[in-house]
C-alpha positions, -999 to 999 in steps of 0.1 A, spaced: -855 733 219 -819 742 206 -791 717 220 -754 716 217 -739 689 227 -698 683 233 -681 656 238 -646 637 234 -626 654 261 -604 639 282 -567 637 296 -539 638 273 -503 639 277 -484 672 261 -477 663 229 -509 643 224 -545 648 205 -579 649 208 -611 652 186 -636 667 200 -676 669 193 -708 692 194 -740 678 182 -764 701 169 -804 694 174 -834 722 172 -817 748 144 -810 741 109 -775 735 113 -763 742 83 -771 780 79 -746 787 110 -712 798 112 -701 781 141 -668 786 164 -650 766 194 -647 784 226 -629 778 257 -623 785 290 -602 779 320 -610 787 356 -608 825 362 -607 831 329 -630 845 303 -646 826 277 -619 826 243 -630 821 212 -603 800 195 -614 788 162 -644 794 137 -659 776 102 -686 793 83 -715 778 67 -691 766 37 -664 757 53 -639 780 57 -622 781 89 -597 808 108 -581 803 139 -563 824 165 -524 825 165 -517 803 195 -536 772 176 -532 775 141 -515 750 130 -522 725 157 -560 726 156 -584 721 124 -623 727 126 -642 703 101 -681 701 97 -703 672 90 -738 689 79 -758 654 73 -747 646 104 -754 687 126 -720 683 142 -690 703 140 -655 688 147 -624 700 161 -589 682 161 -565 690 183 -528 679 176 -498 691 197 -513 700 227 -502 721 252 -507 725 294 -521 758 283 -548 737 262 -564 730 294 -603 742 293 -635 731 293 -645 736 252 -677 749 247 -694 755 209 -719 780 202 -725 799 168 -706 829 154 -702 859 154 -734 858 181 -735 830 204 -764 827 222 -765 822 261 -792 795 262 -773 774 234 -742 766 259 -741 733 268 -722 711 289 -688 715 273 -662 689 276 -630 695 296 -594 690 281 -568 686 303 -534 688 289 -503 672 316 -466 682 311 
């Protein structure tokens, strides 16, 4: 039983930062590319960031540079610190391998609320 675990949202000011989590259990975590998604109400689900298997990471252009995707292998959980943030931050972040994510590997998410 695959399970993907976030956690470490909460409500920051603009500005501010989080760090958030996903645990990893039922899949050999480190043969996977994996990517943060996100999504606010109405919206579709965005991929914003991405780490392969050896760590190299890309980003789309309204977060480079104020998010950074890490990986912890020993540990099956991949990381991802958010600096700067923005009201249009605001989502629930979801992670899930890439290119491929799978629909029974969503979990929870954890919401990130950004105030101006």
């Amino acid at each position: 039983q695959v399970q993907l675990v976030e956690s470490g949202g909460g409500l920051v000011q603009a500005g501010g930062s989080l760090r958030l989590s996903c645990a990893a259990s039922g899949i050999i975590f480190s043969r996977y590319a994996m990517g943060w998604y996100r999504q606010a109400p109405g919206n579709q689900r965005e991929l914003v960031g991405t780490i392969t298997s050896g760590g190299i990471t890309n980003y789309i252009d309204s977060v480079k540079g104020r998010f950074t995707i890490s990986r912890d292998n020993a540990k099956n959980t991949v990381y991802l610190q958010m600096n700067s943030l923005k009201p249009e931050d605001t989502a629930v972040y979801y992670c899930n391998p890439v290119p491929s994510p799978r629909r029974g590997y969503w979990g929870q998410g954890t919401q990130v609320t950004v105030s101006s």
